[in-house]
N, C-alpha and C positions, 0 to 999 in steps of 0.2 A: 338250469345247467345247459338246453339245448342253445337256449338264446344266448349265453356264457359264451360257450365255445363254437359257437356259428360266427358269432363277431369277433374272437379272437384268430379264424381264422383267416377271416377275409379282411383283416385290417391290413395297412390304414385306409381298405375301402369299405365305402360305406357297406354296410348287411341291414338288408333287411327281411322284413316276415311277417306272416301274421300270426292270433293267437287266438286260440278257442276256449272255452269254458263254459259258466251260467251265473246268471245273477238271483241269487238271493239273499233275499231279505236286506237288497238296497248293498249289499256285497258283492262285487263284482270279482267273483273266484275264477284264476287261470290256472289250468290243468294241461295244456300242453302249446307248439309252440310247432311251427314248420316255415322251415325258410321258402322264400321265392326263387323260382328258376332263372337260372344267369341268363340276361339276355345283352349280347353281344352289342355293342353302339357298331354302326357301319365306319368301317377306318378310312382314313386323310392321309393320304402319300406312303400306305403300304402301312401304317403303325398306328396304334391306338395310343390318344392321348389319357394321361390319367385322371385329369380332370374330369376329361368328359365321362369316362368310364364309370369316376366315384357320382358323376352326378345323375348319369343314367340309372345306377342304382338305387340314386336317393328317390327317383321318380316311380322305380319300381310298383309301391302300391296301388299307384293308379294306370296301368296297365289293363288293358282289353284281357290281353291273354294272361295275365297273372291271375285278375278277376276269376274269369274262367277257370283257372286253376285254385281256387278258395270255393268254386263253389263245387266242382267236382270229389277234392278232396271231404269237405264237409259233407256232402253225399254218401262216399264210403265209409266215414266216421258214425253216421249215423247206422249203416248196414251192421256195424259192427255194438252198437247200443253203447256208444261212449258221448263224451259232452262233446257236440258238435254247434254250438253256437258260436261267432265268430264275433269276438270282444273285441277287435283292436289289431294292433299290428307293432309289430317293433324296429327299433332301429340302433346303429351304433354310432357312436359321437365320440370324437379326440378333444380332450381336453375341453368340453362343454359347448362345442362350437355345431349345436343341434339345434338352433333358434334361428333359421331360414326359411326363405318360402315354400321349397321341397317340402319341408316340415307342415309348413303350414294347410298348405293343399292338401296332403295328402291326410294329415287327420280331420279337415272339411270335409273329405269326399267320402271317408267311414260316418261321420257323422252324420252328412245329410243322406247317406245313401241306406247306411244300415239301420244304426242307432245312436241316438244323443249321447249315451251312455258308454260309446265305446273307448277306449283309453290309447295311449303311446306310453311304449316302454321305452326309455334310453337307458340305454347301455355305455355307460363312458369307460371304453378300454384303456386308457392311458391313466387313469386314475385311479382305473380296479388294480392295474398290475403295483400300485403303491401297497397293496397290503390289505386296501378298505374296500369291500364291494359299493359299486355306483350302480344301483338302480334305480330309476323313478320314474313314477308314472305323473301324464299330463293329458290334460284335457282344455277343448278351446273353449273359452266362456261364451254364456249367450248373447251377451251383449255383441262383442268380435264374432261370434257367428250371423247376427243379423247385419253387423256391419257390413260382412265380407260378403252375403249373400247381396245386399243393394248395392253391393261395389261401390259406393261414395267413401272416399275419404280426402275429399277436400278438409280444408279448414275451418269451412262453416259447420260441414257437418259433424266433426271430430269435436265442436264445443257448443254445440246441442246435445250431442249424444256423451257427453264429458267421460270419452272413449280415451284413456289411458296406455303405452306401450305396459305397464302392471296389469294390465287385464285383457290380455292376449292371452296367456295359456292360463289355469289352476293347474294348482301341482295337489296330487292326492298322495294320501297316504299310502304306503307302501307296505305289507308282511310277507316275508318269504318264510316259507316251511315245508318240510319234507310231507309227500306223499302217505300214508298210511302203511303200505306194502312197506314203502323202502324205511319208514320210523320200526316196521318187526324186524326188518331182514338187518336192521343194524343192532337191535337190541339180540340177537343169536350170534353176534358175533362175538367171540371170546374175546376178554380183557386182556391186555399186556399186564403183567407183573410188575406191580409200583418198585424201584430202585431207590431207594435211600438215599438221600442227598449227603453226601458227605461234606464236611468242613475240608476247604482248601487247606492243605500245612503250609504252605508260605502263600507268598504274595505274585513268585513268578508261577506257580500254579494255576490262578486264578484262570487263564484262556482256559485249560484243559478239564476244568470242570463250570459250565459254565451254568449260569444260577441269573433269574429276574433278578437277586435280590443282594448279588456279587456289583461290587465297585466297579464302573466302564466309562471312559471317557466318550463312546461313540457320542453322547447325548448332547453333549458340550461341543459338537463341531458345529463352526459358523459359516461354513460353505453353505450357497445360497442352491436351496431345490432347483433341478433342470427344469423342471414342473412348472416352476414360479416364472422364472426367464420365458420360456414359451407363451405360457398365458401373459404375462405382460407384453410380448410383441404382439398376442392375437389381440389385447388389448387395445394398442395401439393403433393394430390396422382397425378393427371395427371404429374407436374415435375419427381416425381419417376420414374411414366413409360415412360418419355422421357430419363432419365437417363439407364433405362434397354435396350431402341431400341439401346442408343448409345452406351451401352459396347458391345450389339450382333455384331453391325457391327466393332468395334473395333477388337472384336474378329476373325470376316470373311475377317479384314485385316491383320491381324498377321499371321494368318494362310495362307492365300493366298504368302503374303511374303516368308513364310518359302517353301511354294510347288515350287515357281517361282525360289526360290534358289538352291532346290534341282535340277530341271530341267536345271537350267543354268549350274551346276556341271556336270549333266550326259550329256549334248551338248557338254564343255568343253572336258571330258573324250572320247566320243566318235569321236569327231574330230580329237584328238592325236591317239587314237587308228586305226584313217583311213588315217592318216599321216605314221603312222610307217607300215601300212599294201600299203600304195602305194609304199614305198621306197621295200620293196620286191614284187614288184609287183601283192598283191593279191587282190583280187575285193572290194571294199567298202563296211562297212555295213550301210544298212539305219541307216538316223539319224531323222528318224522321227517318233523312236518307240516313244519315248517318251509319245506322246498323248495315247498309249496304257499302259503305264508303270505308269503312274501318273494320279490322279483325281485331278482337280481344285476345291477349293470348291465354291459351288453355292453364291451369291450375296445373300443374305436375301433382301424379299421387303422392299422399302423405302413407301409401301400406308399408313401403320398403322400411320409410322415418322409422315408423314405429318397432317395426322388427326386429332390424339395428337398434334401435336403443333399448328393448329387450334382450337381446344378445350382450350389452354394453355392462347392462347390469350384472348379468351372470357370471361374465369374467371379472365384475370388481368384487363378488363375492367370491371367488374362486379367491382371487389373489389374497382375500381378506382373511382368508381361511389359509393360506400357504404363509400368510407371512405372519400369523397369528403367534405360529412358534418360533422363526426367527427373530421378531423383536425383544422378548424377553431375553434371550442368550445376549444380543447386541446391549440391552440394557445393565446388563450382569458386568460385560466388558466393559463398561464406560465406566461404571461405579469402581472398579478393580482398578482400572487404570488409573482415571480423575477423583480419587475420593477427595479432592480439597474444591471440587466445584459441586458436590453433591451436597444437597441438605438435608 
């Protein structure tokens, strides 16, 4: 509930925090939950941008003095003989858009610092406030953890190490449940008096007694979720910038081509030129200026690639899940309207 409503207040800026608890028996139990201190980004012409605001807060976990403030608070936690182990950290996400490198650094730096073991909570407020709580936990595989620590992600070595954007985070299971104290303090609570459902007498009745199990059209509207629209435009920006990562490297192959061509010319040339300087007997010249003659261009990172298309995936399962229920209704219409091209 703290992590609930820490991120409900601070939307749509990012919230974050961490969280304490203990592991056993290979159960990673969280027992409580304390957000990190606001800390101000220096403002640009008198006004803070909110970009930069939401992204200073996504960097939040790796802060000196937030650190600082985990380890002090865990300090007192333990003066007081409660779980004071520090599992993790949490964060808030609109519409699933939690798969960036914030993200990524910041559960690197619980894991190589703390423990392997520690988790991220997202919290997606825009999709909690639909009705359905969005909790889940995520953890970065080992594989992406040795990745990220050699920093290589060229292309050679992303198909040696047949390094995946699927095997960037694992997602773990998830159980929420009420405390012990608060499962008694709810069972002393007196019951309301059940009220007998009555049968509606007609049919304009029906609003004023309303019943799961009463006739409603709401179910049948074909208005498309605002939900759905959003993530398909969040959709479409992240496609964009997967399309930008891949003219960069298109471009760092064209160019590499034409360097490699030019180098093969100047080997060509310089072999004949130590061909025709043997036939009169004079010394060779190295042929290994080259490397000083020519610059290869650098490999641009494949980490962003991958992220991006982690991200890419998540909103096509969002969308696949939003429009799970509008195709049926659309297919209902079509048969209703067109029954003579249905078979």
């Amino acid at each position: 509930m703290k992590i609930i409503k820490h991120c409900s207040q601070t939307f749509p800026t990012t919230a974050t925090g961490f969280i304490v608890g203990m592991d056993v028996k290979s159960t990673l139990e969280i027992t409580n939950s304390f957000p990190f201190p606001t800390i101000e980004p220096p403002a640009t012409d008198g006004h803070h941008d909110s970009n930069a605001l939401s992204n200073h807060a996504a960097a939040a976990p790796r802060h000196k003095a937030n650190t600082a403030y985990q380890n002090e608070m865990i300090r007192k936690l333990r003066e007081v003989n409660v779980d004071a182990n520090n599992v993790g950290w949490y964060t808030s996400a609109n519409l699933g858009n939690f798969v960036n490198m914030n993200m990524i650094e910041n559960q690197y730096h619980y894991q190589k610092e703390l423990n392997e073991r520690t988790v991220a909570i997202v919290h997606d407020v825009s999709r909690s406030s639909q009705g359905s709580l969005s909790l889940r936990a995520f953890r970065l595989s080992p594989a992406f953890m040795l990745a990220y620590k050699e920093n290589k992600f060229t292309t050679e070595s992303l198909q040696k190490s047949s390094l995946r954007y699927q095997d960037i985070l694992l997602e773990l299971p998830l159980e929420i449940h009420n405390s012990h104290l608060l499962t008694s303090f709810l069972h002393t609570l007196p019951a309301a008096p059940k009220s007998p459902a009555g049968i509606p007498p007609s049919l304009s009745e029906i609003p004023a007694h309303p019943s799961p199990l009463n006739p409603n059209f709401s179910h049948l509207s074909l208005s498309i979720d605002p939900f759905l629209s959003a993530t398909a435009d969040a959709l479409l920006d992240s496609i964009e910038t997967h399309h930008t990562e891949l003219a960069n490297h298109q471009y760092y192959q064209r160019s590499l081509a034409r360097e490699q061509a030019k180098i093969t010319a100047w080997q060509q040339k310089r072999k004949a030129e130590n061909a025709s300087r043997a036939l009169t007997k004079q010394s060779p010249l190295p042929e290994d200026e080259w490397q000083r003659l020519f610059k290869l261009p650098q490999e641009p990172g494949r980490l962003e690639f991958l992220v991006n298309g982690r991200q890419v995936e998540q909103y096509a399962r969002q969308v696949d899940g939003f429009v799970a229920g509008v195709t049926g209704k659309m297919f209902a219409v079509r048969g209703n309207l067109l029954p003579e091209k249905m078979e």
